[in-house]
Structure formats: structure tokens, C-alpha cells
GUBA-525846 format. One record per residue (C-alpha): residue in three letters; x, y, z; residue number from 1. Coordinates in pm, 1 decimal. Layout:
BEGIN
<'ALA'; <X; Y; Z>; NUM> ...
//
This chain:
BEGIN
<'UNK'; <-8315.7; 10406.0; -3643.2>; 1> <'UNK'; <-7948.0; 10318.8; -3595.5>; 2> <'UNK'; <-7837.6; 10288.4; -3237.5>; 3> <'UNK'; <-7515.8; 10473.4; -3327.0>; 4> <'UNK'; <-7456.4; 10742.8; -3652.9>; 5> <'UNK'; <-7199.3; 10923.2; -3722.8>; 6> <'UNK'; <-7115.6; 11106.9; -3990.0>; 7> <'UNK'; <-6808.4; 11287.8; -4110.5>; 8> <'UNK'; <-6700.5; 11368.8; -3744.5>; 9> <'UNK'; <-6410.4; 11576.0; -3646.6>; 10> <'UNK'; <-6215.0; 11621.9; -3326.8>; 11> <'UNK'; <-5941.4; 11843.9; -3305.1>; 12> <'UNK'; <-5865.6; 12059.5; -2933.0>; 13> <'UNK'; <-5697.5; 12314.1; -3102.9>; 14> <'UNK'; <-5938.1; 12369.9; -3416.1>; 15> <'UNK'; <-5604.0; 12294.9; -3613.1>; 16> <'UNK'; <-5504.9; 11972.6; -3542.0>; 17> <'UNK'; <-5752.7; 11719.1; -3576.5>; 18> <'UNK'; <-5778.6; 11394.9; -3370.7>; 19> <'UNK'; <-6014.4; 11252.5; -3556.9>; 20> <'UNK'; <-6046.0; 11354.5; -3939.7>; 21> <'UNK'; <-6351.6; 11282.8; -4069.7>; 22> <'UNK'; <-6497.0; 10987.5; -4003.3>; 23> <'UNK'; <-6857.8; 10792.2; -4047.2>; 24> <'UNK'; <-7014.1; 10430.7; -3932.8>; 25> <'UNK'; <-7312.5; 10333.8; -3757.5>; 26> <'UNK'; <-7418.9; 10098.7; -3537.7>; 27> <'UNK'; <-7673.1; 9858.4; -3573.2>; 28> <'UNK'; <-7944.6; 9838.1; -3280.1>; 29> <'UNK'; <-7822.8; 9485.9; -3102.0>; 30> <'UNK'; <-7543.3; 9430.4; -3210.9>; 31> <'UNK'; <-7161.3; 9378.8; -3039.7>; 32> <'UNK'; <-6973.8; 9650.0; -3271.1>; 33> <'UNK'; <-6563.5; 9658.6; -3231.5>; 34> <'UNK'; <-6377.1; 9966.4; -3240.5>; 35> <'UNK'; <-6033.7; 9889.2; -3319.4>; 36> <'UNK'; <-5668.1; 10073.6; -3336.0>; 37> <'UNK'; <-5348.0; 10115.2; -3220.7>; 38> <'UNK'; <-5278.5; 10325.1; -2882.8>; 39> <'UNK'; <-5324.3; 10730.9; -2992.7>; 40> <'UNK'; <-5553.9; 10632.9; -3275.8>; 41> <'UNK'; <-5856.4; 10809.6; -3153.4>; 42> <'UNK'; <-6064.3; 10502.3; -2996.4>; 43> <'UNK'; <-6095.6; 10727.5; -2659.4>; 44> <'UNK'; <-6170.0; 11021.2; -2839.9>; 45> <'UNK'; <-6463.4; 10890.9; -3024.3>; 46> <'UNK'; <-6608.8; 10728.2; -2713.0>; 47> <'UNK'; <-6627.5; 11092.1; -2533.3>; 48> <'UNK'; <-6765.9; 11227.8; -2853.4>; 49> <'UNK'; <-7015.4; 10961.3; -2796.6>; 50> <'UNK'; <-7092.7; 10951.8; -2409.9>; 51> <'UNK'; <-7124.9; 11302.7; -2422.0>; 52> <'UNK'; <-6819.6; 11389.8; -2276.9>; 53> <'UNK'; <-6675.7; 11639.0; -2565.8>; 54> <'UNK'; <-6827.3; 11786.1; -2854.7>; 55> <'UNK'; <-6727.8; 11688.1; -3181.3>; 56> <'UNK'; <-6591.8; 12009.2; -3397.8>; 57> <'UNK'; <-6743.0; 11927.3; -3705.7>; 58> <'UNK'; <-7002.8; 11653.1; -3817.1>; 59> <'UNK'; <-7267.2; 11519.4; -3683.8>; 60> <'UNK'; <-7291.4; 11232.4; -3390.6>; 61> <'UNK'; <-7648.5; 11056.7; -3301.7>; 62> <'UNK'; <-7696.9; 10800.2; -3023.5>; 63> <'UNK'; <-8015.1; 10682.4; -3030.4>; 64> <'UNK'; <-8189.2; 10926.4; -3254.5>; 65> <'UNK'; <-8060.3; 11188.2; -3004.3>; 66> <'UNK'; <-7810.3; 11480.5; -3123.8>; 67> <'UNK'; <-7460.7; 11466.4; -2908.1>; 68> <'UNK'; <-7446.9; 11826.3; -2924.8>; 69> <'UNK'; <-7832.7; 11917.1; -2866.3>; 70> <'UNK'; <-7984.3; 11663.8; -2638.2>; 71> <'UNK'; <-7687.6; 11499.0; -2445.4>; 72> <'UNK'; <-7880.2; 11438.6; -2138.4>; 73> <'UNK'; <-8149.3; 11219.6; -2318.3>; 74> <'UNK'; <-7792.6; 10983.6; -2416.5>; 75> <'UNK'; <-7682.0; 10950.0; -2060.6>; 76> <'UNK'; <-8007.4; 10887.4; -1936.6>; 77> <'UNK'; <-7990.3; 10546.2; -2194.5>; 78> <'UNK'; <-7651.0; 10431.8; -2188.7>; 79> <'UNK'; <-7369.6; 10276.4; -1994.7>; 80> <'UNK'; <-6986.0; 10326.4; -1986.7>; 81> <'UNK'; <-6717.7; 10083.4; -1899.3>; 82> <'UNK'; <-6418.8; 10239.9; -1906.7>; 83> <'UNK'; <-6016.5; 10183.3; -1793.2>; 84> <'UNK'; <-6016.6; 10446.4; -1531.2>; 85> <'UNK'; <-6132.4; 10308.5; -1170.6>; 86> <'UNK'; <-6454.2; 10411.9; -1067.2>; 87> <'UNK'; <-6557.1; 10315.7; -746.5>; 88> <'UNK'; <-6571.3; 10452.4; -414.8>; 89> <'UNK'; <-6220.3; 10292.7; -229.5>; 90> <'UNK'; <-6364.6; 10372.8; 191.5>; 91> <'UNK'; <-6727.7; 10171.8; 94.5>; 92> <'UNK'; <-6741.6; 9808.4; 64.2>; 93> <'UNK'; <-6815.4; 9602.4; -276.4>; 94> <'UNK'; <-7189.2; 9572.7; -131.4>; 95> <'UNK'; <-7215.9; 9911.6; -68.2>; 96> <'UNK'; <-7050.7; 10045.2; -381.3>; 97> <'UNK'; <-7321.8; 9858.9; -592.8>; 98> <'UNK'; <-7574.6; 10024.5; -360.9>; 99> <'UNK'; <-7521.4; 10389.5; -367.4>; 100> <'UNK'; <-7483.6; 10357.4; -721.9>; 101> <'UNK'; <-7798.0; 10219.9; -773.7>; 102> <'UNK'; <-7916.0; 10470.9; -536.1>; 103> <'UNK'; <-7822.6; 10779.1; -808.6>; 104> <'UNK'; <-7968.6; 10564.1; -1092.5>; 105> <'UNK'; <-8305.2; 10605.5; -891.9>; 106> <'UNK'; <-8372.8; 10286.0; -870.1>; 107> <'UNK'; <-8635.7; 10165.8; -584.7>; 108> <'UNK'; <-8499.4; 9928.0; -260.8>; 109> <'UNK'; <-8656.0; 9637.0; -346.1>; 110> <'UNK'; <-8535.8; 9605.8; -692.5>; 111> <'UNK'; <-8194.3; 9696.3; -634.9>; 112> <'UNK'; <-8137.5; 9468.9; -314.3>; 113> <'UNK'; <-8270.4; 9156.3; -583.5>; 114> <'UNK'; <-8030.3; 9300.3; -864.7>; 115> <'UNK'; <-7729.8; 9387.0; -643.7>; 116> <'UNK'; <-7797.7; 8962.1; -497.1>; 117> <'UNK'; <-7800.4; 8859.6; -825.9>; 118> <'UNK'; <-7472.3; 9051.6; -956.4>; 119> <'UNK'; <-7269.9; 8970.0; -669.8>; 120> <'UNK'; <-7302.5; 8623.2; -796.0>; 121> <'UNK'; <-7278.4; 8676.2; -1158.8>; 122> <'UNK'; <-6958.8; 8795.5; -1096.6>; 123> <'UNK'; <-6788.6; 8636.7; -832.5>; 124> <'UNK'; <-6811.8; 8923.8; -565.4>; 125> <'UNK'; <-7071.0; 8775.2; -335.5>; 126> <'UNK'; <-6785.1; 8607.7; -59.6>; 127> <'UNK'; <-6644.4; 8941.0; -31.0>; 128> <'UNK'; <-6942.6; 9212.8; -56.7>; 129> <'UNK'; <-6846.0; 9316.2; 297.6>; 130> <'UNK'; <-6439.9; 9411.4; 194.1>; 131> <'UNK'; <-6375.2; 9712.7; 151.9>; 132> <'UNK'; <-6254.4; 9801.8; -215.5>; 133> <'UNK'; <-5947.0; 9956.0; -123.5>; 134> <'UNK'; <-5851.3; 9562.3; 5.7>; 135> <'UNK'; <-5945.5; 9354.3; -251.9>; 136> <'UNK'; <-5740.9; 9260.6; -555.9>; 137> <'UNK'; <-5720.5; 9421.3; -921.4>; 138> <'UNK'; <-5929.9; 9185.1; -1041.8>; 139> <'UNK'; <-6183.6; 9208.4; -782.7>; 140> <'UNK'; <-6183.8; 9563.9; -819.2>; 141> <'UNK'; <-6261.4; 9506.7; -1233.5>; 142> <'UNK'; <-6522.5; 9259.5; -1142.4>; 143> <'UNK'; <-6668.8; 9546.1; -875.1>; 144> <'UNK'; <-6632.4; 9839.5; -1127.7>; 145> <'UNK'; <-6840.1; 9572.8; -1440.2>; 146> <'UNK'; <-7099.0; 9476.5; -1176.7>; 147> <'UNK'; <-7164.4; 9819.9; -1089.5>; 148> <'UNK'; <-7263.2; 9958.5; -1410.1>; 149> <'UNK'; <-7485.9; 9661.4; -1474.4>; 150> <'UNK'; <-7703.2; 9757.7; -1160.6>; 151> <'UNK'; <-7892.2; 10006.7; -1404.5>; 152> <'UNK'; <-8081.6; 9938.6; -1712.5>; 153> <'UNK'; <-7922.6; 10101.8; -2068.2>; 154> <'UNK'; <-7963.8; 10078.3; -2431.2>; 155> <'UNK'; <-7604.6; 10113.6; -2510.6>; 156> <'UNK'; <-7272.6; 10022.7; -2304.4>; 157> <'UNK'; <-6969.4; 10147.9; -2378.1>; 158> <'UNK'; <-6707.5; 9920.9; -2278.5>; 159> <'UNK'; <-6338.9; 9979.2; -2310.6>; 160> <'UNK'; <-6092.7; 9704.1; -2206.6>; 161> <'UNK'; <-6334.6; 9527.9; -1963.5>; 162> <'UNK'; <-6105.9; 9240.6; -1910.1>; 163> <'UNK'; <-5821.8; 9394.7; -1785.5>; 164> <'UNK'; <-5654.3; 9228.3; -1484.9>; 165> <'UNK'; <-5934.2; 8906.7; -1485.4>; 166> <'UNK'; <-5834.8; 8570.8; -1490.0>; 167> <'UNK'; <-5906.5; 8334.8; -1785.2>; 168> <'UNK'; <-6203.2; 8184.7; -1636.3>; 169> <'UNK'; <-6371.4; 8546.7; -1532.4>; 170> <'UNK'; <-6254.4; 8679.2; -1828.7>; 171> <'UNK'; <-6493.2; 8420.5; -2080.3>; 172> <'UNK'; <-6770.1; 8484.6; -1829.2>; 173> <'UNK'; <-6768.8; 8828.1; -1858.4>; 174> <'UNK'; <-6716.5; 8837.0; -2240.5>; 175> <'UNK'; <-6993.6; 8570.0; -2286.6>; 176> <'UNK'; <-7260.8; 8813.1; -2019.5>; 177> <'UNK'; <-7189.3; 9093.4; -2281.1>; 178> <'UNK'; <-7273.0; 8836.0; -2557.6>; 179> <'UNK'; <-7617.4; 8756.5; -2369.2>; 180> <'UNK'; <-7665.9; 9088.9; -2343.2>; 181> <'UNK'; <-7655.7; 9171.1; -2695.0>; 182> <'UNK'; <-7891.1; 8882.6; -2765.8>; 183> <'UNK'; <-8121.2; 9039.7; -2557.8>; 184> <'UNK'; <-8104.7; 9372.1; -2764.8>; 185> <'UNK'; <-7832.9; 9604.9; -2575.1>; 186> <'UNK'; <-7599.1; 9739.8; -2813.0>; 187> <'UNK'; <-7286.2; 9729.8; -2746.4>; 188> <'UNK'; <-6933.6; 9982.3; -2850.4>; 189> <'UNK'; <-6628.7; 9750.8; -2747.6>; 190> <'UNK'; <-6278.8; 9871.2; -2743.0>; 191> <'UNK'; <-6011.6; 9629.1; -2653.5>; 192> <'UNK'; <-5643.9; 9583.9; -2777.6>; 193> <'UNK'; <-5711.0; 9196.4; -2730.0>; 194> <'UNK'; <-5775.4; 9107.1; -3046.8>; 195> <'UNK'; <-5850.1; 8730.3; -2984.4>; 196> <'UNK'; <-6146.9; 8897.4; -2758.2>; 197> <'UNK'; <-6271.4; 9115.9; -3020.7>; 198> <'UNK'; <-6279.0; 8802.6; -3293.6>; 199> <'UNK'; <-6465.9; 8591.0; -3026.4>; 200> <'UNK'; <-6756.2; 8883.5; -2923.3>; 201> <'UNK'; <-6777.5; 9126.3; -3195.3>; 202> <'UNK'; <-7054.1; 9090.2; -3476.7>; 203> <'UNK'; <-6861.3; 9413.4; -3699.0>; 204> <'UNK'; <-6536.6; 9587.9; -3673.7>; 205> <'UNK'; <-6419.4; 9886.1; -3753.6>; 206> <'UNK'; <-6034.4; 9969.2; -3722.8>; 207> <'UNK'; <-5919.4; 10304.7; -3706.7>; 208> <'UNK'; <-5566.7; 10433.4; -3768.1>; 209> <'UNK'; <-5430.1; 10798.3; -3685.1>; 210> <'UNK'; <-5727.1; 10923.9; -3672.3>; 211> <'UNK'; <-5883.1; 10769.0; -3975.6>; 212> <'UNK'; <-6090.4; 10468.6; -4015.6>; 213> <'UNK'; <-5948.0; 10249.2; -4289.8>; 214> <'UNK'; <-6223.8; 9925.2; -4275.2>; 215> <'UNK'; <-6566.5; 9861.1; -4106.1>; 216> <'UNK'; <-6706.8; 9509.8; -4194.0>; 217> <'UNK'; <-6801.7; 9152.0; -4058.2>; 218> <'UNK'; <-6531.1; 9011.3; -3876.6>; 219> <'UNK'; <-6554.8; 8683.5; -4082.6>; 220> <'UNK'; <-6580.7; 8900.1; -4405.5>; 221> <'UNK'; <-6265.9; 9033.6; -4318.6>; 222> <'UNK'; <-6083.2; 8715.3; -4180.6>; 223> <'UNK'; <-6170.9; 8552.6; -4554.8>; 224> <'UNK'; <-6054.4; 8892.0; -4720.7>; 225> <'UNK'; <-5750.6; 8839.4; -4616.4>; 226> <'UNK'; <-5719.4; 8454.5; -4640.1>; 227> <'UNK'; <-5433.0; 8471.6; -4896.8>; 228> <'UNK'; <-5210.3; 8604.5; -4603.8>; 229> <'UNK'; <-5043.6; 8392.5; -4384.9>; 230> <'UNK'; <-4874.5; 8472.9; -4049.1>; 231> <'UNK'; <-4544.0; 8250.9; -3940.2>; 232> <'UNK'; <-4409.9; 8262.9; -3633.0>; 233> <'UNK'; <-4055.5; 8201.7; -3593.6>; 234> <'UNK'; <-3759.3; 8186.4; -3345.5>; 235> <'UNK'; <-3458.3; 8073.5; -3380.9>; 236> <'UNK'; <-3159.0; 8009.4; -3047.6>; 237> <'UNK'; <-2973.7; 8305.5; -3222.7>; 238> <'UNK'; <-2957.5; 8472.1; -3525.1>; 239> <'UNK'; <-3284.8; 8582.0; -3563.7>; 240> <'UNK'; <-3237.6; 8949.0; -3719.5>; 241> <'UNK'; <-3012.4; 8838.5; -3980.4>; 242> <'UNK'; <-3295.4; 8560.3; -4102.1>; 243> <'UNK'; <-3586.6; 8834.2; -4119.6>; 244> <'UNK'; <-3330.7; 9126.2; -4321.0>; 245> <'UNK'; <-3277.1; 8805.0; -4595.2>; 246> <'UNK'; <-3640.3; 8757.0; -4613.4>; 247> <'UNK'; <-3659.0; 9113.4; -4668.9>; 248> <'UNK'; <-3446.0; 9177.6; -4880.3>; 249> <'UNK'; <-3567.1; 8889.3; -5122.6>; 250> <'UNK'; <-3975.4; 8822.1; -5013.4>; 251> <'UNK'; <-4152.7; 9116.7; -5163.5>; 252> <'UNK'; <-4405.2; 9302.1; -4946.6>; 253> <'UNK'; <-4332.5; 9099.5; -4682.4>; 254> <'UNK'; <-4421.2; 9216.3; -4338.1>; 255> <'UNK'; <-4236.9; 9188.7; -4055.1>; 256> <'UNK'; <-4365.5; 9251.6; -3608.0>; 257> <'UNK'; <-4079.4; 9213.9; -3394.3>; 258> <'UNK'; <-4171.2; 9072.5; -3036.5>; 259> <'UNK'; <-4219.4; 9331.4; -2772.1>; 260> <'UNK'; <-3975.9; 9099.1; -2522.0>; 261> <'UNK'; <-3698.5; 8881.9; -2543.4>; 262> <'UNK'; <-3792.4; 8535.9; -2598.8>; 263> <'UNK'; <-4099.6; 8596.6; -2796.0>; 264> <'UNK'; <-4181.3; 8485.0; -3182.8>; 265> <'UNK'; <-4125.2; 8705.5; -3487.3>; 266> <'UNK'; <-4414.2; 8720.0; -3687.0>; 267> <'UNK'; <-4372.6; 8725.1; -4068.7>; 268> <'UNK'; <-4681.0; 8823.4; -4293.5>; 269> <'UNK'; <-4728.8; 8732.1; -4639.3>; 270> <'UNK'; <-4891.7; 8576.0; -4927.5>; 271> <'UNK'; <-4578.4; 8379.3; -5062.7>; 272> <'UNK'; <-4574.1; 8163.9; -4756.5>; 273> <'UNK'; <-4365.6; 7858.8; -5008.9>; 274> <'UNK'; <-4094.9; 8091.1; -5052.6>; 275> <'UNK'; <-4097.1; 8200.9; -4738.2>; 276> <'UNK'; <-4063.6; 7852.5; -4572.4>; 277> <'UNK'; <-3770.1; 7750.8; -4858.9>; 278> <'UNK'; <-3560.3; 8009.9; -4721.3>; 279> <'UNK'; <-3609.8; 7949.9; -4407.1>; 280> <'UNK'; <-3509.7; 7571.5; -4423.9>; 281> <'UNK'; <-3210.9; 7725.3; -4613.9>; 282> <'UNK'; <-3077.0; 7943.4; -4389.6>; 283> <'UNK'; <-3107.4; 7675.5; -4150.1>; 284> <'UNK'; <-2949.7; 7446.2; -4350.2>; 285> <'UNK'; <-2683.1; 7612.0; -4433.5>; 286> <'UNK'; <-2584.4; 7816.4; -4106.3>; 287> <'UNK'; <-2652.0; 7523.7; -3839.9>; 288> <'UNK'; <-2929.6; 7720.2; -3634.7>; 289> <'UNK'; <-3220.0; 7574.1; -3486.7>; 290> <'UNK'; <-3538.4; 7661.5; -3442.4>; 291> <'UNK'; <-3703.8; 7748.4; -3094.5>; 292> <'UNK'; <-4040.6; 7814.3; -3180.4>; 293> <'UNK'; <-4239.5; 7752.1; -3572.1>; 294> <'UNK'; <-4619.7; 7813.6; -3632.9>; 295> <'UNK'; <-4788.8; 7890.4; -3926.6>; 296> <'UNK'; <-5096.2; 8047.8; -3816.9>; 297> <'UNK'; <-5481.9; 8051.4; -3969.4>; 298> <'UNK'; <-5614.1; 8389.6; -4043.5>; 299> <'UNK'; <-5752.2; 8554.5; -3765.0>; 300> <'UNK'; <-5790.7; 8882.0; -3630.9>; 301> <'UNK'; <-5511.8; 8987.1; -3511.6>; 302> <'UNK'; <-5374.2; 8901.5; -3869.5>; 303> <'UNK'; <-5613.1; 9086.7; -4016.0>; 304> <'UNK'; <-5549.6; 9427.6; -3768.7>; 305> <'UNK'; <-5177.5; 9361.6; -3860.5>; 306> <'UNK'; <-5197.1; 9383.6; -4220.4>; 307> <'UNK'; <-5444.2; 9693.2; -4224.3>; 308> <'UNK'; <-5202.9; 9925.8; -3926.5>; 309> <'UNK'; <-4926.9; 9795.6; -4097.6>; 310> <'UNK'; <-4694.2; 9544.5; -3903.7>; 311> <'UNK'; <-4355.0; 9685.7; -3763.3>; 312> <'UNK'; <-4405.6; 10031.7; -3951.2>; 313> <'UNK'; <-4724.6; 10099.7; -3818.3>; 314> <'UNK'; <-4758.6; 10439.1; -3692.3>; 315> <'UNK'; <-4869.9; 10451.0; -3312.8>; 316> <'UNK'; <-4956.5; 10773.2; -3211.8>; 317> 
//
């Protein structure tokens, strides 16, 4: 039995236009499985189809042998959800909100006083279990809201974005606690747009695009397929538009993602990376510009979720 299968599932809150259209993967019992996609590509949407939280409109969703739509309560009783939204009590303390969590779970005083001990220390809570959450930092409160859901046992978690707002040290702790999870048979449905995250936990990915899911494989199977493709990243003190439109206009299928700020590299994708670098000492050559920033990158990825959503036309919605 597959901890997750899904099979030609639709989502659409209007029964005209769909969310999701049509799609099917499953999830192997154990494993660290990546969910992948651009912002509005239906990551959140599957995850309530999954927890239970909406129906789907068509298809069919199991979660550990159970029916979504027929037995959702046997799901919840067997899984755990990590998601963006804060949820934690703000007027209890970080001690406390472990507690009374632990308290709905059912589970007995003894056990949870040793689990809520250990936790605190796992994740870096334990000099400030008496603050109140409402007066500790972000982070703390991301380190709070993780601990928490690890107070109960589960077969599944759900995690999306866990490392928001943690520093570089907490974040590899937490993403390596998931990882000995795993190897100790929790499956686990990760969502994250941090794609150097995603290549360091996940065992599979699948990467899903308006709606659509366009690959599910091994992340090294992809990283390989896709070998042939290199990434530069370039930037020059000025000029920097009219360098990318020549490549353009003379690199075929040549792939172009402009920086989100000022400052940042352009990064140019493509499988003719001598012809790419010829021009480039070219135009430097013969214009007098210099170069700020140069890296040819191995395949990783992010290079991999580039090619597939499509670079700088990629639609985002």
C-alpha cells in the first residue's frame, strides 16, 4: 500500500474552472517526496485535498489506504501538517503551547512532560519555554509552531515551507530531523520554494505547473536529465539588458531569469554554453564593460525547476 495515491484528481471551486486538472502520483511509504511549483500552481490546493480539508471534484485521493472523501477522520487521526499560517496560541507560553496541544492529541502526563523536555531541546526552545509566544521572535515562533506538531505521533507530515524565518544553523537541523524521520519510516509531503532545500531532503520530486504536473522522478534522475544545460550567471557594471537581447537574438532557445532586485545576477540557460561565453567575451571586448559577477553553475535543482516552468516566461498564477 502506497502512503499517498492519487489519481486523476480535480479541483475546481466553481465546477468550471479547475485548479487542479487532472493529476496522478503516489507516494512511497518512507520516503521524503517534493511537491514543487511556482506560487498559484496548486501546491496548497493539493495539500487540503490531502489533509482533508476540501474535497477533490473529480478523481480519487487515498492516504493511507483511506478514501479522502469517505473516511477523512481515519487520515487526521495518522497524519501531521506543517503549514505557513501561525498556529499557536499567542497569551500561553512556548511550554504551555506544546502542552495543551499534546493535551487534545490525548496523550497521557507522563509521556508528554518526557516528549515536550526532549523537544524543547531539539529545537532550541528550552531557555525560553516560560515566554510567552506573542514575545519571542519569528523564528522562535517557527521553531514553537515545528516542535508542536512533533509532540504527537503520525504516519505522514505535511510540511509546507518549514524553514521560513530560521537561521542557517536551525534551518540544517530542522531539515536533517525531517531526514531522521523519514529513516525511521514517516513519510513525508514537502513543499518549499527553496529549491537548494528540496535537492538536499527530497528522495522524488514532482513539479507542478498551472495546475498540471509536468515531471515526477528522482531528484538525481532529473539533475543528470538535464546535464546538457548549463546555467551562467552574469552581471555586468552597466549594460546588462542590451548583452542578454544579443544573446537572444543569436543563441537559440536560450533562456533567460532576470533578478528579482537590483544588483543581483542574470541567469542564462542553455546547452550551447561555448557560444554563449564567445559572445560574451565579445561584447566585452568590444564595448569596454566589465564584469561584476560570472559563474557557470553545475546542474542542480533549481536548474532543473527553471527549465521545466520555463525561465522568465514562466506563467505564475
Amino acid at each position: 500500500m502506497e502512503a499517498i495515491d492519487v489519481r486523476d484528481l480535480k479541483v475546481s471551486y466553481d465546477r468550471k474552472n479547475f485548479v487542479i486538472k487532472g493529476i496522478s502520483f503516489r507516494v512511497r511509504k518512507g520516503e521524503i517526496f517534493g511537491f514543487l511549483g511556482p506560487n498559484g500552481a496548486g501546491k496548497t490546493t493539493t495539500i487540503r485535498v490531502l489533509t482533508t480539508l476540501i474535497q477533490p471534484t473529480e478523481g480519487d485521493v487515498y492516504v493511507l489506504g483511506h478514501d479522502v472523501k469517505r473516511d477523512p477522520l481515519s487520515i487526521r487521526k495518522k497524519i501531521g501538517v506543517i503549514l505557513q499560517q501561525p498556529s499557536y496560541e499567542w497569551s500561553l507560553t512556548v511550554e504551555k503551547n506544546i502542552y495543551v496541544y499534546g493535551v487534545l492529541w490525548g496523550i497521557p502526563k507522563s509521556e508528554l512532560l518526557r516528549k515536550i523536555d526532549v523537544l524543547l531541546r531539539d529545537f532550541d526552545l528550552y531557555d525560553i519555554r516560560k515566554n510567552y509566544a506573542s514575545d519571542i521572535s519569528i523564528g522562535q515562533r517557527r521553531r514553537l509552531q515545528l516542535a508542536r506538531e512533533f509532540v504527537h505521533d503520525f504516519d505522514i507530515l505535511f510540511v509546507d515551507e518549514p524553514t521560513i524565518g530560521l537561521d542557517p544553523v536551525i534551518k540544517r537541523k530542522v531539515l536533517d530531523y525531517l531526514r531522521n524521520m523519514a529513516r525511521e519510516g514517516v513519510t513525508l509531503f514537502f513543499t518549499t520554494h527553496n529549491l537548494e532545500e528540496a535537492d538536499y531532503i527530497c528522495n522524488r520530486v514532482a513539479i507542478i505547473v498551472n495546475g498540471k504536473i509536468h515531471v515526477i522522478d528522482e531528484v538525481e534522475n532529473l539533475k543528470r536529465s538535464y546535464e546538457k544545460e548549463r546555467t551562467v550567471e552574469i552581471l555586468f557594471n552597466n549594460g546588462n539588458d542590451a548583452i542578454i537581447e544579443r544573446l537572444k537574438g543569436i543563441v537559440n532557445d536560450l533562456r533567460v531569469v532576470r533578478p528579482a532586485y537590483n544588483g543581483e545576477p542574470y541567469k542564462i540557460i542553455t546547452d550551447n554554453l561555448s557560444m554563449v561565453l564567445e559572445i560574451i567575451t565579445d561584447f566585452i571586448r568590444n564595448n569596454g564593460y566589465s564584469l561584476l559577477w560570472f559563474n557557470i553553475k553545475k546542474t542542480d535543482l533549481e536548474d532543473v525547476f527553471l527549465n521545466i516552468v520555463g525561465g522568465e516566461n514562466a506563467k505564475d498564477t
